[in-house]
C-alpha positions, -999 to +999 in steps of 0.1 A: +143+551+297+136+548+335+161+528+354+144+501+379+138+506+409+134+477+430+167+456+445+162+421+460+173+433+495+138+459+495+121+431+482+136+404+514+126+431+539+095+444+527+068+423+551+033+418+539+002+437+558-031+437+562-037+447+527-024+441+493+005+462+485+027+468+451+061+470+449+071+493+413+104+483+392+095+500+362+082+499+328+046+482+341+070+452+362+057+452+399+055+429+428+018+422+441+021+414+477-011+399+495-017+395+533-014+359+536+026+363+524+022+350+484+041+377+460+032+376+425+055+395+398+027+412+375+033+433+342+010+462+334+002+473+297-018+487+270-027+474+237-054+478+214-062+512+239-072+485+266-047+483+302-040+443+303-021+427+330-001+396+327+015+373+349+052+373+352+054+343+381+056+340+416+084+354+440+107+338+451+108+308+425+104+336+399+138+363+406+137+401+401+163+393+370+141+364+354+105+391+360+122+416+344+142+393+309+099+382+310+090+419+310+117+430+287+102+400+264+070+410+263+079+445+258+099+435+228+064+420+214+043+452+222+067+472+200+063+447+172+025+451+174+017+419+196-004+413+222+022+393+249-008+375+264-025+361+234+012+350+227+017+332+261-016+313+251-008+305+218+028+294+227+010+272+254-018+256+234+010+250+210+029+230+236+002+210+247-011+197+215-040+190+232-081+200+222-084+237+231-123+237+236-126+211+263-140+223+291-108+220+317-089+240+293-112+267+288-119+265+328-081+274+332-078+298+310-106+316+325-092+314+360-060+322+349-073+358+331-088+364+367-063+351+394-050+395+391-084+406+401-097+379+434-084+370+461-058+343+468-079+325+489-112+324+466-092+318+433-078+285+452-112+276+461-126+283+427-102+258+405-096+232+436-136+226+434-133+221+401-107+199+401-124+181+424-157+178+416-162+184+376-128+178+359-129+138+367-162+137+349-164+163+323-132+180+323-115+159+289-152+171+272-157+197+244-181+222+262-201+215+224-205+181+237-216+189+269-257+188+280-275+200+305-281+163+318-246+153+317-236+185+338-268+175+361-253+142+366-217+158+378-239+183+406-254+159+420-229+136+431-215+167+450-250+170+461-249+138+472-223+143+496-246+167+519-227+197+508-255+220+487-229+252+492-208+235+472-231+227+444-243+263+445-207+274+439-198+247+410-234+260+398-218+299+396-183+286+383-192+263+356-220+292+345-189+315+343-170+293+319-199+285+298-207+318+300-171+331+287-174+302+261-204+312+246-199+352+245-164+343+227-182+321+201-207+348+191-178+371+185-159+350+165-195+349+144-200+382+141-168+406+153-140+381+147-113+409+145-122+421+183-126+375+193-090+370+180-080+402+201-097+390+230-082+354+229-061+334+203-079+305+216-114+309+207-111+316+167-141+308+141-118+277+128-111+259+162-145+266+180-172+247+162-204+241+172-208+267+198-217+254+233-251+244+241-276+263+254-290+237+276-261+238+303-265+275+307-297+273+312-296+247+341-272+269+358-295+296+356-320+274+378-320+280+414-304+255+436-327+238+451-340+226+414-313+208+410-323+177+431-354+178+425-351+175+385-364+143+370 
């Protein structure tokens, strides 16, 4: 077994640059360092012959002892045949005890499987618009529940406000989650082995009906549609 490398005094005098940079402990644990100063403990893996990456916290409110008894954790889970991440969601809907298919929870789950690959800056900007601007109105709904006049309704008070760039970017964000939603749901239909391996969340028995196709299609409209539909 590789001994780690990293040591909290390289961590404390290791300053950020101009680009992101990664700082290796060992056995998939590093230290994902972007310019703007934030330091996010990430663990690299395989399973099912796929590279996953899962989030381990953020430095310094997350140690270099507590990332590496969370990547010791999940490596314990990997040799026993289980995927750490669809664990961490299970353990989490668990928890909650809330709905699993309303459309703030599958929204943060989908940000949350992407905050490793964007930037700092355009993941904030992602969930703060819609936590703004959708999850007052629509967040507590099952996405099953959810028409196209409904998510209409939602746009256009942001539309009202002057601020059409907005729209057009709750347009691409709330298309994403329906998106995710409704690609999930046709594999639970017909490959639910590779669904469950994708996400615990999204299994044949909890995700009934599947989203409706109106939504998707209003979010395939172009902008300036939007305020002029009836």
């Amino acid at each position: 077994m590789k001994p780690d490398l990293l040591s909290d005094v390289q961590i404390r005098r290791t300053a950020s640059g101009p680009q992101r940079q990664r700082l290796y402990d060992g056995r998939g644990l590093y230290l994902e360092m972007t310019p703007s100063g934030g330091r996010w403990w990430r663990f690299k893996y395989r399973f099912g012959g796929k590279e996953k990456l899962l989030s381990m916290g953020v430095y310094p409110d997350t140690s270099l002892k507590m990332a590496r008894e969370k990547r010791d954790a999940a490596r314990t889970l990997l040799a026993s045949e289980v995927d750490p991440g669809v664990a961490r969601k299970a353990a989490k809907a668990s928890r909650a005890g809330v709905a699993l298919d309303n459309f703030e929870a599958v929204a943060r789950e989908f940000h949350e499987t992407r905050q490793s690959e964007w930037s700092e800056a355009h993941s904030r900007r992602w969930i703060e618009r819609l936590e703004k601007d959708i999850f007052p109105y629509l967040g507590a709904s099952a996405l099953p529940a959810i028409s196209a006049p409904l998510l209409l309704q939602a746009l256009q008070r942001v539309e009202a406000r002057g601020v059409r760039e907005t729209v057009h970017s709750l347009q691409q964000a709330c298309g994403q989650v329906f998106g995710t939603a409704s690609r999930l749901v046709e594999l639970s239909e017909t490959r639910p082995r590779t669904c469950a391996a994708h996400s615990s969340r999204f299994s044949s028995r909890t995700w009934r009906p599947s989203p409706s196709r109106e939504p998707l299609a209003l979010l395939s409209r172009p902008l300036l549609t939007i305020g002029a539909a009836p």
